[in-house]
N, C-alpha and C positions, 0 to 999 in steps of 0.2 A: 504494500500500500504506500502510496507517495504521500509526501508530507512536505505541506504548503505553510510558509512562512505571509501570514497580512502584513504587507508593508505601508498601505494605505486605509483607510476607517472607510464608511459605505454612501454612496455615494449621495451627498445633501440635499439635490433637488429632485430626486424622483416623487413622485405624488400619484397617488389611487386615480386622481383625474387626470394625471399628462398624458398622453401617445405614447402608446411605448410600455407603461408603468408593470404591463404583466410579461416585461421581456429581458431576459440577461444576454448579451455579448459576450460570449466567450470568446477571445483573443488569443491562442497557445504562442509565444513565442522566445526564437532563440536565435539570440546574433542577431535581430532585428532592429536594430538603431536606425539604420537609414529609412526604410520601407514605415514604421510605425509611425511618426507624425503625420503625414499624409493622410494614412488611414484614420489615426484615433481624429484628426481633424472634420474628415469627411462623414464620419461616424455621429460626430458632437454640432453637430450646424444642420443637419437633419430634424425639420419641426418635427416628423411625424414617431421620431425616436427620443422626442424630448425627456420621457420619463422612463427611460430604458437606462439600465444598471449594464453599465460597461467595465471587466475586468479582465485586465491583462494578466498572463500567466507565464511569470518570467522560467522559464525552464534551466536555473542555470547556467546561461548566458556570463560571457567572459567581455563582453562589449558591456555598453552604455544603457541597454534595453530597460530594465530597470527605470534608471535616472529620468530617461525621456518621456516614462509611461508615468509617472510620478509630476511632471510638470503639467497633467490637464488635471483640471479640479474634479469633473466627473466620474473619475477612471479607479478603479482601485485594483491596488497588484497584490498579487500572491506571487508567492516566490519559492522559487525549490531550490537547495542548495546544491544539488548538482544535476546534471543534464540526465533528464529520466525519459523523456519522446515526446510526442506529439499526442498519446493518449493518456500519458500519465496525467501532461497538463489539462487536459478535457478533464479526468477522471477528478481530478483538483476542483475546475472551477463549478461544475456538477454538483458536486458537493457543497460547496460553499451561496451556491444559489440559494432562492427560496420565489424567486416566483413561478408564474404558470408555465412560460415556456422558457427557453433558452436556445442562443443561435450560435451556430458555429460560423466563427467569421476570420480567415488569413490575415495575419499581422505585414504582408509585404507585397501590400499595396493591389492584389490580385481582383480582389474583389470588391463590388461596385454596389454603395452602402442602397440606392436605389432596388439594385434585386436582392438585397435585403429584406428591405421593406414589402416588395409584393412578395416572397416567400410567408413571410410572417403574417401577413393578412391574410393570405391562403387559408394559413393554419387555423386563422382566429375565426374566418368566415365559413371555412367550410369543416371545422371540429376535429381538422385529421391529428395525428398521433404525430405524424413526423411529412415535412415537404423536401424533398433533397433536390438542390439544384440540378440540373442538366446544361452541360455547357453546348452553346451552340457550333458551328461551325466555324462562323467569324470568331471564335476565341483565342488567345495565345494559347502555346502550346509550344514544349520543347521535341525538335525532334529525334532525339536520344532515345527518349520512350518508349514513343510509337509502337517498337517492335513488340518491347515489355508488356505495354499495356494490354495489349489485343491480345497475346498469350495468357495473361489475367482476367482479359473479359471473358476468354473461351474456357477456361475452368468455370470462372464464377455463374456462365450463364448455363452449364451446366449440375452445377451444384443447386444454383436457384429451378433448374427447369423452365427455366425463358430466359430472355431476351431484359436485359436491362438496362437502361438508357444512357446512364452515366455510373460508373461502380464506384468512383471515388473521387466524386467532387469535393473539397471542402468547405461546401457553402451550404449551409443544414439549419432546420429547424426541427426542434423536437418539445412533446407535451415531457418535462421535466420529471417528475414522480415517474413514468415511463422508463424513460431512460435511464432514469438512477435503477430503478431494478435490473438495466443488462449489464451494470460497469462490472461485476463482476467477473464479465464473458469478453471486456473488451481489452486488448491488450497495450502493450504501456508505447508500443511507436504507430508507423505512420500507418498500420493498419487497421483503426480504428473507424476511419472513413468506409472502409471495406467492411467491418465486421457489423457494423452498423445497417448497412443495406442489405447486408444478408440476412441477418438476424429480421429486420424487419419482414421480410419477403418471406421466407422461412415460419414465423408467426401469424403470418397473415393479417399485418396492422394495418391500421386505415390510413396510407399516406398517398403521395404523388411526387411524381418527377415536374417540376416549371424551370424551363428555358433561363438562365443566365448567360452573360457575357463576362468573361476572365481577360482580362490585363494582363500584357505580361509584367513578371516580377522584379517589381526593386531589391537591390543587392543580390547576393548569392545564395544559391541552395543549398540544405542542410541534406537533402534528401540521399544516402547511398544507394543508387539505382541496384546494384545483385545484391545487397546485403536485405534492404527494403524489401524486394520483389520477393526472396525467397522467405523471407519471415511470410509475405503474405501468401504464397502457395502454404507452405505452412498453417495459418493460421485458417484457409477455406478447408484444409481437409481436416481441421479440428471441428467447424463448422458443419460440417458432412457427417464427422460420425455423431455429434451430437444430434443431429435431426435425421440424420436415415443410416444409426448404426447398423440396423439390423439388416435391411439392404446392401450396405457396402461389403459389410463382413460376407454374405452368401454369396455375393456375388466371387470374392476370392475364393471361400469355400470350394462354389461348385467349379473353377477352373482347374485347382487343385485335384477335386474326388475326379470329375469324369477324366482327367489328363489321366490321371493313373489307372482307373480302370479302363480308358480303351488303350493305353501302351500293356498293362497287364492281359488285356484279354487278347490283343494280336500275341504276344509271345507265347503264350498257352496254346492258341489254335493252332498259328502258323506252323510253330515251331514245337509246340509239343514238349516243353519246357517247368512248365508249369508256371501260377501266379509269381512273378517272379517280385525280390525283396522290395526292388525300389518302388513299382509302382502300389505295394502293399504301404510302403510308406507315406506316397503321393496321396493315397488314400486316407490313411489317418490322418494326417495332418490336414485335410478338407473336413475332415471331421470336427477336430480340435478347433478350427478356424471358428466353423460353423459353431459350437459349444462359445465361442468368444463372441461373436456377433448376438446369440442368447440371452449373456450378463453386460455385456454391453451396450442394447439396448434397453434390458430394464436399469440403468446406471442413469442413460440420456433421462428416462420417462421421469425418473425424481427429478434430476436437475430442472427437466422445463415444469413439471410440477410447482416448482418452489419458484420458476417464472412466473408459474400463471397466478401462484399466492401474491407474487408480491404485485402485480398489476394488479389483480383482485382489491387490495389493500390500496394502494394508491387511487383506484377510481370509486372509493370511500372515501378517501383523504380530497380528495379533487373530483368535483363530479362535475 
């Protein structure tokens, strides 16, 4: 669990009547001195965000970020004493919320406080759970990625069974109590945007994809493109056996049992041999598999059990 230092008190003019008053900004950021004025700027001049609770979430940062995020009166930082990711600091500012929703919004400059705002009025007017942006066409984009991505879409839109429009934008809106019950499933870097649209899709919550437009980025990426990418194949097929353990285990099973029984049963006919040892092996270990895919989905059924308590709970707490 990460552990956020308040470097700042809460923010003085939010008000039950302003714009905004039932919404927190979550800002994660690290090395973000250049890109953060800009934004907390465009952020804080916004009428329609006037009573929105803006908190930067200094991630350990060896720059200025801190200091800069400190100079707007609105803003309140939390601080982590060393660099924990990009979901540790979501999992922070989550926590330290208390209104109805909460947004996720890039500290470097990417995103456009505008489809902010129609994100979050989506949410408010049409009661969904969570809105996640979808970047358009005309968007910046690095082309390093490209390749990454599209190998991540094609796991993910398999793991989800469709087709999903954007996997990891970071530009999000989520019903808060919601979201607090999956942080325990989200993990501490940059896959938290991923684990998030899975997790929703997966559940079957009431959200939507709406069109935004990305900027490209002030200053430099933190992002490590193989190191990132494989945490996040990593983290979909943690997502996988959690919601179709029992599928995925069978599905190795039966490659396993029927490999060894049709290489076993050619050597015994053909050859007159008899069941010979390896495919008696091939065979039990399709067993054993299958015997794992058994306790491993009644393992998933508690876990999301103890989802649905705690959503249960929260839409008592927040109706």
């Amino acid at each position: 669990m990460s552990v956020a230092t308040l470097l700042s008190g809460p923010n003085p003019v939010s008000g039950a009547q302003q714009p905004g008053a039932d919404l927190t900004v979550l800002i994660p950021a690290f090395n973000e001195e250049e890109g953060l004025p800009p934004t907390l700027q465009s952020l804080l001049k916004e009428p329609r965000l006037a009573g929105a609770r803006v908190i930067v979430i200094d991630d350990g940062s060896t720059d200025k970020t801190a200091e800069v995020a400190r100079r707007f009166e609105r803003v309140e930082v939390l601080r982590h004493k060393n660099n924990q990711g990009y979901g540790a600091g979501i999992k922070s500012g989550t926590r330290h919320a208390t209104t109805r929703y909460v947004a996720w919004f890039d500290a470097d400059g990417q995103h456009r406080t505008e489809d902010l705002v129609s994100l979050y009025e989506t949410a408010v007017r049409e009661h969904y759970d969570a809105v996640f942006g979808k970047r358009t066409a005309d968007s910046a984009f690095v082309r390093s990625r490209v390749l990454g991505k599209k190998v991540l879409s094609i796991v993910a839109n398999s793991v989800a069974e469709q087709k999903i429009p954007d996997l990891n934008c970071g530009l999000r809106v989520f019903r808060r109590e919601l979201l607090a019950g999956y942080l325990p499933l989200l993990p501490e870097g940059f896959s938290a945007s991923t684990t998030t649209t899975l997790l929703f899709i997966k559940r079957n919550r009431h959200f939507s994809f709406e069109p935004i437009t990305v900027s490209p980025r002030v200053g430099t990426s933190t992002v490590k493109q193989v190191r990132d990418g494989l945490r996040t194949l990593h983290l979909m097929m943690r997502i996988l056996f959690l919601f179709q353990a029992f599928k995925t285990f069978s599905i190795v099973a039966g490659l396993f049992f029927v490999t060894g029984l049709a290489y076993g049963s050619t050597i015994a006919i053909l050859r007159g041999q008899g069941f010979p040892v390896l495919a008696e092996l091939l065979c039990i270990v399709g067993v054993i598999v299958f015997c794992f895919g058994i306790v491993s989905d009644q393992i998933s059924a508690l876990r999301i059990d103890l989802l649905e308590r705690n959503d249960a709970h929260s839409r008592v707490r927040d109706p």
